[in-house]
C-alpha positions in Angstrom: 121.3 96.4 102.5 117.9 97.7 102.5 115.4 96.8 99.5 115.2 100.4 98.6 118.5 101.6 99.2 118.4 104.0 96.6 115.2 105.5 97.1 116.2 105.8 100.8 119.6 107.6 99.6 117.2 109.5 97.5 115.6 110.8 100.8 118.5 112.8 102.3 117.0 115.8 101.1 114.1 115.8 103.9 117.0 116.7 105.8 116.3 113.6 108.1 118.3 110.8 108.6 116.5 107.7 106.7 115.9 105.4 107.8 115.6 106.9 111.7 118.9 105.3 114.0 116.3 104.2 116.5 115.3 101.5 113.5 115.9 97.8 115.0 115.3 94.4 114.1 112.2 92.3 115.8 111.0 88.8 116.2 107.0 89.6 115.5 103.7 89.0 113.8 103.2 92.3 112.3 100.0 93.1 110.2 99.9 94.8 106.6 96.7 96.2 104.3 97.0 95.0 100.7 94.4 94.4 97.7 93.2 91.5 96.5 94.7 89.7 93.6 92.0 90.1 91.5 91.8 94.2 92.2 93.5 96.5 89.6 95.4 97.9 92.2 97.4 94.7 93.2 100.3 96.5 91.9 100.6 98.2 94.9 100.8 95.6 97.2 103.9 95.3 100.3 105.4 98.4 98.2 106.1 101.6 100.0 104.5 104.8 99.1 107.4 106.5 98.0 107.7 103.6 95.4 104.0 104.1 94.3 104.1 107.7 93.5 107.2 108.7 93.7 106.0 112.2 93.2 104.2 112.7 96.8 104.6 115.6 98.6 105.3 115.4 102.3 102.7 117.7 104.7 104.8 118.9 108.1 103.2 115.7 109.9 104.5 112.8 107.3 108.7 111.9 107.6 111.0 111.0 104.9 111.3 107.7 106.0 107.4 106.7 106.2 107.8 107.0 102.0 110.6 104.3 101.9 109.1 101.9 104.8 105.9 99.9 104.6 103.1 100.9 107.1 102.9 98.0 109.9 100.3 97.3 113.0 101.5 95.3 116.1 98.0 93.6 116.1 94.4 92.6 114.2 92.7 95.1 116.5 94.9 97.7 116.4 94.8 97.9 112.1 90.9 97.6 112.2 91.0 100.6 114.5 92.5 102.5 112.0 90.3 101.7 109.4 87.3 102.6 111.4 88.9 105.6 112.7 90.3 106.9 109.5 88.7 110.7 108.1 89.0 109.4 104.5 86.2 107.1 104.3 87.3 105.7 101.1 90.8 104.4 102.7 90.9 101.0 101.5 90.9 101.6 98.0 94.5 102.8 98.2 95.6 100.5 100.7 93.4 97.6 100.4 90.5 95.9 101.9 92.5 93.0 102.8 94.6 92.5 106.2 97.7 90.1 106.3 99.3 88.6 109.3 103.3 87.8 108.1 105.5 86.4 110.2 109.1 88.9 110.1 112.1 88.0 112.4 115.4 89.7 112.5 116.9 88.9 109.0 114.1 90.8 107.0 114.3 94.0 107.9 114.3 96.9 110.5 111.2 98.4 112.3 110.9 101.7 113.9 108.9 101.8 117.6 105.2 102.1 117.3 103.3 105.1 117.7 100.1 105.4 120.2 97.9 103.3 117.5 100.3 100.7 117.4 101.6 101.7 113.5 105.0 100.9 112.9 107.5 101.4 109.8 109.3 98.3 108.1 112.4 98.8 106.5 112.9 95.4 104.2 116.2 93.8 103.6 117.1 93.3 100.4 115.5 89.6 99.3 113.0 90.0 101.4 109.4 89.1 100.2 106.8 90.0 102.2 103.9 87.5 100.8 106.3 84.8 101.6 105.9 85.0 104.9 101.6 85.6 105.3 100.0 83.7 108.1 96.8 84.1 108.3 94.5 86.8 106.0 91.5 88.5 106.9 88.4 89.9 104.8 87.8 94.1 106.3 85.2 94.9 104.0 84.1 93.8 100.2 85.7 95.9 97.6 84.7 97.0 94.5 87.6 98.5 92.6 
């Protein structure tokens, strides 16, 4: 059973099926933005947006599922493009200015296939605990918040 089963259930109103049937499991490093511990926004950390404000509304370009799945990169390079890359020049104080490298294998969760920029979604199994399984962490930039 998926960690937020019920906010996924919660989801058949986008008139999508969540999460997607092309979801499968992987044996990866995958990397993940999150905020310090000492940053008031910690809270948020390895949660998915849905379960942060549960009041968002979805634009034509977002899915259902993207608000019960947390936002994934395939590599290092590939998350720091985004950053750099990103319109909204204050990005990492709502998604951190931290970068993790976890370690996820089959029996956490289901992942959808990457876009162009190498973002994925994570769908966690119930149990599973994302900070558990860090690697390695990297620095992006200082943050004040």
């Amino acid at each position: 059973m998926f960690k937020y089963h019920q906010h996924i259930t919660s989801l058949k109103e986008c008139e999508i099926q969540c999460p997607p049937s092309e979801v499968f499991p992987s044996n990866m490093d995958a990397f993940r933005f999150y905020h310090n511990v000492s940053c008031e926004n910690n809270w948020k950390n390895h949660k998915p947006v849905g379960i942060i404000n549960p009041t968002r509304k979805l634009d034509n370009t977002e899915k259902c599922d993207s608000l019960a799945a947390l936002s994934c990169f395939e590599s290092k390079d590939q998350a720091e493009a985004f950053i750099r890359n990103s319109l909204n020049k204050n990005i990492t104080k709502s998604i951190g200015c931290n970068l993790g490298k976890f370690k996820i294998t089959e029996s956490d969760g289901l992942r959808t296939n990457s876009d162009e920029k190498g973002h994925f979604d994570f769908f966690e199994f119930e149990g599973f605990d994302f900070k558990s399984h860090q690697i390695e962490e990297y620095l992006i930039k200082q943050c004040n918040q």
